[in-house]
N, C-alpha and C positions, 0 to 999 in steps of 0.2 A: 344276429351275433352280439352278444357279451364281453366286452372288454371289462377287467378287473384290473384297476390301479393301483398303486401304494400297499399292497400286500406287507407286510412287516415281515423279517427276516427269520427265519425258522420257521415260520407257521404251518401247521400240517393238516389245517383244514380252513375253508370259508365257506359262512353258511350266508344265503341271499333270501330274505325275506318279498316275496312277492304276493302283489296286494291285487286281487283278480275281481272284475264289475261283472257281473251277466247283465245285460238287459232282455236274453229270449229265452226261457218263454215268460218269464217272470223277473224283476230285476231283486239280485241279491249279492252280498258282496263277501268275499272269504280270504283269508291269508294261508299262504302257503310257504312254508323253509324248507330251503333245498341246502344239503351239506355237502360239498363239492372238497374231497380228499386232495389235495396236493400229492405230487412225488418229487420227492430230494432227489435233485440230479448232483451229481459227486463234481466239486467242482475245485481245480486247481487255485491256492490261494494268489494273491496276484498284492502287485506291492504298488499303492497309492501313493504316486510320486509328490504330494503336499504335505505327508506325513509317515516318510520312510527315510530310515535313517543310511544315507548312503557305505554304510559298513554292514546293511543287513538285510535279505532278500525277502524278508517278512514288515509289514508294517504295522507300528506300534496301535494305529485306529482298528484294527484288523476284528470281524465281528464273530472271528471263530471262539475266543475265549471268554463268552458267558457266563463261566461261574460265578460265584459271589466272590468279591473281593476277601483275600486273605487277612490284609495290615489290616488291625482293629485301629479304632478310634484314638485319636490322640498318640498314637504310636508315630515313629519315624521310618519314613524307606527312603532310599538312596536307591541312582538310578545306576544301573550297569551299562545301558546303551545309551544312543540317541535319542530323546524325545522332546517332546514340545509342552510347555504350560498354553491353557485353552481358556477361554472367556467363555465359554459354555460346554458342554459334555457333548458337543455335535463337533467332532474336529475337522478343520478346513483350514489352509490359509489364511483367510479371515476372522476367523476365529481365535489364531496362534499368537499368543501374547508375546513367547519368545522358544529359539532352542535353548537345551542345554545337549553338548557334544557330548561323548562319550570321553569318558576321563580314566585315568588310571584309578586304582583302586582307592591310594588314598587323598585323594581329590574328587571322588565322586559328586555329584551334586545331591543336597537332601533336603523331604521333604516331612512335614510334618501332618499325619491324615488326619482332618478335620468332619471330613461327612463324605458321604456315598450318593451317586447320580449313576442315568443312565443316558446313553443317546436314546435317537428318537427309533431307532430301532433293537435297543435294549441290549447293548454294550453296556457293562456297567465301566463306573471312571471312579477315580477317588479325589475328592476335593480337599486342596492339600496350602499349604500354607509354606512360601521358599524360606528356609532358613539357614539361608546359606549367608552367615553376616558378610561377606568380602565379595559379592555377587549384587551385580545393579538391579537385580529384579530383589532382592531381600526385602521378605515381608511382604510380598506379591501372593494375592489368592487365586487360583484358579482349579482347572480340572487336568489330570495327567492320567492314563494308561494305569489300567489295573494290572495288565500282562505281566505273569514271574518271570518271563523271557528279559524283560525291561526294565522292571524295578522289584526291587526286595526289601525284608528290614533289614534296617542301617547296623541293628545293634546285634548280636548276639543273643538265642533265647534259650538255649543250650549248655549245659555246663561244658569245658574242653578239658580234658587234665595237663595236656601245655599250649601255650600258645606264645607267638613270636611279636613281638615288639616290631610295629613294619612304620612309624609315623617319624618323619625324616628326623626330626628334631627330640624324640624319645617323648616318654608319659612320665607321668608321675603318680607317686601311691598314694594316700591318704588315711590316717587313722579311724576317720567317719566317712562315713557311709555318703554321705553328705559333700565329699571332697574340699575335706577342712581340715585342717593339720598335717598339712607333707610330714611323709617321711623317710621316703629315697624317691629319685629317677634311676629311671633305667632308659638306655641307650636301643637305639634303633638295633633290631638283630637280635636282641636279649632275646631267649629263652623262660618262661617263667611257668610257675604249677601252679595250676588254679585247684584250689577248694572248692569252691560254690561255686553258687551265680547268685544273685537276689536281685530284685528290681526298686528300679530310685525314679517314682513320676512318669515319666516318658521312656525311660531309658533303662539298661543295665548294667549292672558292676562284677565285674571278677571280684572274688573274695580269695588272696594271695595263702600260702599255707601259714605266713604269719599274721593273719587276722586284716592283712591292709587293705584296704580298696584298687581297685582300678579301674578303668573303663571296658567297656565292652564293645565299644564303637568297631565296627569292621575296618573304617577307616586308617586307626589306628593298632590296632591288634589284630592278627589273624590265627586262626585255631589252628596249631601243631607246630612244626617246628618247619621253618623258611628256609631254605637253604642261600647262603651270603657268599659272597666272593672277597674273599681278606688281601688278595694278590691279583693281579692282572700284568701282562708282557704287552708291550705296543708291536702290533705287529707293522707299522710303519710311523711316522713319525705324527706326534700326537699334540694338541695343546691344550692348555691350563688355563683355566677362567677363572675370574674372582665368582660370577654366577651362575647359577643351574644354566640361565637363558643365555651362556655364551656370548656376552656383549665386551666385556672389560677381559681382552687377552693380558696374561701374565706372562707364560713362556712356553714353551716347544720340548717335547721330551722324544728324543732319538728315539731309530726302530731298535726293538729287542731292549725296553729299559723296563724294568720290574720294578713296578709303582704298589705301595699299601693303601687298600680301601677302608676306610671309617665306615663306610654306607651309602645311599644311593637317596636318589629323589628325580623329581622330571622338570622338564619345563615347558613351559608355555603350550607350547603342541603336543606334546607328552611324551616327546623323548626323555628315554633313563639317560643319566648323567652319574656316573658314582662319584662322591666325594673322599677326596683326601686331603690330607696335611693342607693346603692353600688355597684350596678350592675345587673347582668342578672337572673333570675330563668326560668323554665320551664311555656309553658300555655297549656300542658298536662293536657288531662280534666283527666285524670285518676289520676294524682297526686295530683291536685289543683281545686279549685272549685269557682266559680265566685259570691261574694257576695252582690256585688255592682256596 
């Protein structure tokens, strides 16, 4: 009996080269390959508890998604789930430099594609550079998950004819291309029409229908129009933060009080918190109820 080890993953055949002596009646020697067909046995994916993100019953090492990486070179993806930066394209716990959790959208974690690896059983990974400036791993290389399930471009490669202004703190326009010479903000929530798209280096820009720039970050802008909540009702008795993270109480607003929302943003764990006139309240629908 033949025992065959380390078969690499997909493989649909193994050929064994066998090297045969006669000594009767004459001694002579011959090579013989034999090609031994595999069958695909259909097998349920199963989630690798050192590299599954506990929000998702697939995991991001997972060696079903073989094709060749989408994000070209030098481009930027941002991740939508949980994953891991790797010290090599083989992922393990040992290997995991660090997570990055799953974040709301415009906090995403991003990364910048530098080159292409495969594991050792032909996973492709994308080796990627953290460019997250406000992130302790910033400017950290390693390997992250090629899966669209997990990560995508960060920017926009598509023209959208509107798109909503979603970055807590609004964006700004620019006369260059270049993002040089402001010449409005616009506020979280805005609505605006895009003309173009063109691209600037790594990245791209909305082209406004008055000639101005803006970004194209998903982070920040999202394609079509958002729907915002301008009004909310408490429906029991609510309080007021100076910040997103709920740490510096201000005051308590009775059940049934009709608070104006400015816009919304999260915190630390990624609960929404919508902002108004003095600071942060809840958008617990259980507490607050949306009336406009």
């Amino acid at each position: 009996m033949l025992n065959i080890v380390n078969v690499p993953t997909n493989a649909k055949e193994v050929k064994i080269r066998v090297v045969v002596v006669c000594h009767s009646p004459s001694s002579s020697t011959y090579t013989q390959i034999y090609t031994i067909p595999i069958k695909q046995k259909a097998v349920t994916p199963t989630t690798s508890t050192a590299d599954s993100s506990s929000n998702s019953s697939s995991s991001e090492s997972s060696t079903a998604d073989t094709g060749q990486p989408k994000a070209k070179k030098q481009s930027v993806i941002y991740a939508t789930k949980k994953i891991g930066l790797y010290n090599t394209p083989n992922f393990s716990a040992k290997t995991r430099q660090a997570w990055y959790p799953k974040q709301p959208r415009i906090y995403r974690p991003m990364f910048k594609v530098t080159g292409y690896a495969k594991s050792t059983n032909g996973t492709p990974r994308y080796l990627v550079k953290d460019v997250n400036r406000e992130s302790k791993t910033f400017g950290r290389t390693g390997y992250v998950t090629t899966r669209s399930a997990y990560v995508s471009p960060a920017y926009y490669q598509q023209k959208s004819g509107k798109v909503t202004v979603i970055a807590p703190h609004g964006i700004n326009a620019y006369q260059k291309q270049n993002f040089t010479q402001k010449v409005n903000h616009y506020r979280q929530g805005q609505v605006l029409t895009v003309k173009k798209i063109v691209r600037h280096n790594l990245t791209t820009r909305y082209v406004l229908e008055d000639g101005s720039y803006i970004t194209a970050n998903k982070k920040n802008a999202q394609s079509g129009r958002v729907a915002m909540a301008t009004k909310v009702r408490t429906k029991t008795t609510v309080n007021l933060y100076r910040d997103v993270n709920s740490k510096h109480h201000l005051k308590s607003y009775r059940k049934n009080t009709v608070i104006v929302i400015k816009g919304w943003d999260y915190s630390m764990n990624g609960a929404k918190r919508y902002r108004v006139a003095s600071g942060y309240i809840t958008a617990n629908t259980k507490l607050v109820k949306v009336i406009k």
